[in-house]
Each structure stands twice: as structure tokens, then as C-alpha cells.
C-alpha positions as CSV (number, residue, x, y, z in Angstrom):
1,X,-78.8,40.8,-62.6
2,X,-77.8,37.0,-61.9
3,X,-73.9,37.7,-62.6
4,X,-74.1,41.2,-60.2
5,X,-75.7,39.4,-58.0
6,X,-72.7,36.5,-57.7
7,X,-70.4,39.2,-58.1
8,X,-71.3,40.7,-55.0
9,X,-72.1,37.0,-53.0
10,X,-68.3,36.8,-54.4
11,X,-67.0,39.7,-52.9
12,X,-69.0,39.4,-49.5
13,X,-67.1,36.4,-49.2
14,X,-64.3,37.9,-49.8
15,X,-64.5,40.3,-47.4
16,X,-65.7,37.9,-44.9
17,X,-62.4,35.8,-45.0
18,X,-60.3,38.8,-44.5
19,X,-62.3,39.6,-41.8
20,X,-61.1,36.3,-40.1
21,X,-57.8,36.8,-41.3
22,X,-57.6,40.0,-39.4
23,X,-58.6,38.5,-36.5
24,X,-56.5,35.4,-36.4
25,X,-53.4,37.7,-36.6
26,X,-53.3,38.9,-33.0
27,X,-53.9,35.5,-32.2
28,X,-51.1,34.2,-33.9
29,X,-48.6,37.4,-32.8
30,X,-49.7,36.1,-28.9
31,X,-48.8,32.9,-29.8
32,X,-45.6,33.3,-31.2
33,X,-45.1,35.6,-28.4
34,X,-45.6,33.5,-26.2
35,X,-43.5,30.6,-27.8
36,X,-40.2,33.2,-27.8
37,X,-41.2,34.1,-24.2
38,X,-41.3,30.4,-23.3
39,X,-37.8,29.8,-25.2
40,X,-36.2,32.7,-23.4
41,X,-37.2,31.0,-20.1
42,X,-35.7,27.6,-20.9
43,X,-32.5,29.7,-22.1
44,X,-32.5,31.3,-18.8
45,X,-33.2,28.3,-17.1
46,X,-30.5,26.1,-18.7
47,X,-28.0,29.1,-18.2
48,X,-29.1,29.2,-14.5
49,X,-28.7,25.7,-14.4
50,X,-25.1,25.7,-16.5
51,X,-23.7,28.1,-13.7
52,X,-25.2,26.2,-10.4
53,X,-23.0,23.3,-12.5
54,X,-20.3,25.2,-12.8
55,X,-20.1,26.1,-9.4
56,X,-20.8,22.9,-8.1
57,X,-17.8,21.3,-10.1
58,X,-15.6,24.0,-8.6
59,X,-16.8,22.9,-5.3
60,X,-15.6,19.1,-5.9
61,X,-12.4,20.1,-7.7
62,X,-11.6,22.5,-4.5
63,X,-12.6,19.0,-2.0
64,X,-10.8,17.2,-4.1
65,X,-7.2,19.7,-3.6
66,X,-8.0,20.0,-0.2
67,X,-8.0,16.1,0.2
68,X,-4.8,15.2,-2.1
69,X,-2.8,17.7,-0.1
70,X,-3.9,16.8,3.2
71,X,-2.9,12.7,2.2
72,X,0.3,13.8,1.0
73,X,1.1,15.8,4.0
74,X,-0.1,12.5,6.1
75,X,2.2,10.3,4.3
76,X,5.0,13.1,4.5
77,X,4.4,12.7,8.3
78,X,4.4,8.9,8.4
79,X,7.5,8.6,6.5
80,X,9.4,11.0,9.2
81,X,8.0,9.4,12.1
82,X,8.6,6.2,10.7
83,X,12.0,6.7,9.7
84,X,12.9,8.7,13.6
85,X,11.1,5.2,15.3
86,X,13.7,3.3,13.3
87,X,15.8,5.6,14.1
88,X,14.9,5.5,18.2
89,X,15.3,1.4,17.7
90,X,18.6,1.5,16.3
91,X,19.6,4.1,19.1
92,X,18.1,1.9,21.9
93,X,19.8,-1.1,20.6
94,X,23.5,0.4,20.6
95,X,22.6,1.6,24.0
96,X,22.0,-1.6,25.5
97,X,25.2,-3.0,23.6
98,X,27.2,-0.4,25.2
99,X,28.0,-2.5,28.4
100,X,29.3,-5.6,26.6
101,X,31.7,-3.2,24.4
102,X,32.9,-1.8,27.8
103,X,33.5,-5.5,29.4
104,X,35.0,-6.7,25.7
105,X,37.7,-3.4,25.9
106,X,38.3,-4.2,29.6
107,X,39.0,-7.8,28.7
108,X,41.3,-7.2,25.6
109,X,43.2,-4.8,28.1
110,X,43.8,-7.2,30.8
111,X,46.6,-9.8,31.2
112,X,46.9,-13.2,32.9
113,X,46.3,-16.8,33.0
114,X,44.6,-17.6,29.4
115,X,41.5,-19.6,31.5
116,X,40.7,-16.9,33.1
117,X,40.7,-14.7,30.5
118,X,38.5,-17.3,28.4
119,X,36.3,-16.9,31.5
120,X,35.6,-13.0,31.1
121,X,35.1,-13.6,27.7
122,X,32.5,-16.0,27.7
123,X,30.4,-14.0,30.4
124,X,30.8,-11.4,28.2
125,X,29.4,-13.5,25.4
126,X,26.6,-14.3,27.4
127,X,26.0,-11.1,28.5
128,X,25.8,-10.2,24.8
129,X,23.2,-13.2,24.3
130,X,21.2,-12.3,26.7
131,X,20.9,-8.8,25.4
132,X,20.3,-9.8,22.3
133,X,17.3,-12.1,23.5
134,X,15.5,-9.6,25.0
135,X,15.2,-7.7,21.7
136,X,13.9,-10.5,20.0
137,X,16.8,-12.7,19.2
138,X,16.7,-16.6,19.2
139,X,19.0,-19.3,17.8
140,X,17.2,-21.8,15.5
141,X,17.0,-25.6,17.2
142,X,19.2,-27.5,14.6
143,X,21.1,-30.6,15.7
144,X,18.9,-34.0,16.2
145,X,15.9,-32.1,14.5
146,X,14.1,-32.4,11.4
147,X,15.4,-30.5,8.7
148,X,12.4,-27.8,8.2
149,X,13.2,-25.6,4.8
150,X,11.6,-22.2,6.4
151,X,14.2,-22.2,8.6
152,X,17.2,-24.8,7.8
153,X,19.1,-24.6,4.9
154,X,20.5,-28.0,3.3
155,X,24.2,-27.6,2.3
156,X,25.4,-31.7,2.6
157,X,23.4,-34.8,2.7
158,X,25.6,-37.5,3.9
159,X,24.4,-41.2,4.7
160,X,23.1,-42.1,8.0
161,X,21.5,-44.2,10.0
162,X,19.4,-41.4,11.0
163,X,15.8,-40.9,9.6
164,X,16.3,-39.4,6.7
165,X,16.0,-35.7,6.8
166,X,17.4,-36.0,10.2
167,X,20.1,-33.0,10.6
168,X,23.2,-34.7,11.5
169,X,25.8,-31.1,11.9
170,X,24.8,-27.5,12.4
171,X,27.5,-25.9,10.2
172,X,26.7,-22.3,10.7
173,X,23.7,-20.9,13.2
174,X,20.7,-19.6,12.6
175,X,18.4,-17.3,14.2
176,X,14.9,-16.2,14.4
177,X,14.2,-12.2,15.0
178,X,10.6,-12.2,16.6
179,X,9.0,-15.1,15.2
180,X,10.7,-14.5,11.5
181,X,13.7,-16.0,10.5
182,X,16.4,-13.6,10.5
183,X,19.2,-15.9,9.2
184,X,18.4,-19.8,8.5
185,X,21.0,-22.6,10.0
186,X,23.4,-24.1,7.2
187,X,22.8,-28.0,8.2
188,X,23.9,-31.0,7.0
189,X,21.2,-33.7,6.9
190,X,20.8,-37.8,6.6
191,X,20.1,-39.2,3.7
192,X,19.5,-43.4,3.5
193,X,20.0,-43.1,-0.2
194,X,23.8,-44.7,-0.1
195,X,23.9,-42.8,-3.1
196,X,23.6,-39.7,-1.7
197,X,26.3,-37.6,-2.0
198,X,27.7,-34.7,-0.2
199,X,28.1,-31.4,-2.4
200,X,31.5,-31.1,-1.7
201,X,32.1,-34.7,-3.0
202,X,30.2,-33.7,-6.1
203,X,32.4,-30.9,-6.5
């Protein structure tokens, strides 16, 4: 009687447990369920997302085309109109020049007394300076001053009772364009060293 009756307390239990068994099991299918449903959102999401970046970088690399050709088709244009103001200066220039190449042909064509002649040819050397001035052009102060190296260039040094420095002999002239020196002055300068040598005597 004792065993039956464990024998059945057994088997109630038994049939308890898979009681709760069976009802866990749509508990669990919901859950997993819902776990798959959840991961095909975040697939979803980060495909959504994927193709708004996608997009997005298609966007900047289409800025970025737009951009580059537009810069090279502004430094296209400011290389021609650079290069036609150049060329617009150099025109302008020869234009101005043209009267002293008239008066220079009129002069070599003419014939008489040699002063007179020197005459016409130094107006037409000052004519020529003076158009050269107004574009800019200035000789370089050189005799009596002293030597400056952005502008003079040092070919002798010779003794002299001059400050030393002093420059003594323009030797060939210089000019200044605007402000910048175009061509330095060949000078030769005092030097109180007795010494001092000229580079000719060296050589």
C-alpha cells in the first residue's frame, strides 16, 4: 500500500512538471519570436542606415567634382587673363615707344652739321627717358653715395680718401622698375685699406 502510494505521489509529480513544461513552451516560442523579430529590425535598421550612408557619400563625392572642376576652370581663366594683361602691357609699352623709333629713323636719315645732329639725338634720348619714366623706370643714385648692396654692385675697391664705402665711379647704370631693382649699378667704391686692391689688379 505504502510503495503504490509513492508510486502514484511519483507520477503526480511527474505529470505536474510536464504540465509546466507545456506551458513554458509558448512562452519561450514568443520569446524567441520576439528576439528574431527584434534582430530583423536592427538588420533593417542598419541596412536603412548603410544606404542613407551611401547616399550621403555620393552626395560629398559629387560636391567634391563639382568643386575641383569649377577651381580648375578658375585657374584656367586666370592664367589667360593673366597672360592677355601681360600681353596688353607689352602692347602699350611698344606703343608709346613708337614716337621715339620715328624721331631715331628721321634722325639716321638726315644729314648736316654733326652738332646738330648730336642735338636731335639727345632730345630723342630724352624723349625716350621720359617715356620710360612714366612706366616705372628710374636710374639708381650712384656717384658720391654710399655703396648699398640691394641696389649697387661692387666691381673695384680702389683707395681713397673718401669714407670708405664711398662709391667713387659708376661703371655701368642701374635702375629701379617701380620700387624693385630692375638692374643694380656696377660701382667702384673707396676703400682706406691701402691694401685694397682693385679686381683687375688682382687679376
Amino acid at each position: 500500500m505504502v510503495e503504490n502510494s509513492k508510486v502514484r505521489e511519483e507520477e503526480e509529480i511527474k505529470q505536474e512538471l510536464n504540465k509546466e513544461e507545456t506551458m513554458e513552451g509558448p512562452e519561450e516560442e514568443a520569446q524567441t519570436k520576439l528576439e528574431n523579430d527584434e534582430q530583423k529590425v536592427d538588420t533593417q535598421s542598419l541596412h536603412a542606415k548603410n544606404a542613407e550612408l551611401e547616399q550621403e557619400k555620393e552626395e560629398y563625392l559629387q560636391s567634391y567634382l563639382r568643386l575641383r572642376a569649377d577651381f580648375e576652370n578658375y585657374r584656367r581663366r586666370s592664367r589667360e587673363e593673366f597672360l592677355q594683361a601681360a600681353q596688353n602691357g607689352k602692347e602699350e609699352l611698344v606703343l608709346v615707344l613708337l614716337p621715339v623709333l620715328d624721331n631715331l629713323e628721321r634722325a639716321l636719315g638726315t644729314t648736316g652739321e654733326i652738332e646738330k645732329w648730336r642735338e636731335g639725338v639727345e632730345m630723342i634720348f630724352r624723349q625716350l627717358q621720359e617715356v620710360l619714366a612714366n612706366e616705372g623706370l628710374a636710374p639708381i643714385p650712384a656717384t658720391g653715395e654710399m655703396f648699398n648692396p640691394q641696389v649697387h654692385e661692387a666691381v673695384l675697391r680702389e683707395p681713397s680718401s673718401q669714407p670708405e664705402n664711398t662709391i667713387l665711379e659708376e661703371l655701368k647704370k642701374g635702375y629701379l622698375f617701380k620700387e624693385k631693382t630692375l638692374r643694380p649699378s656696377l660701382v667702384k667704391v673707396a676703400a682706406n685699406d691701402p691694401d685694397s686692391v682693385s679686381a683687375q689688379e688682382k687679376e
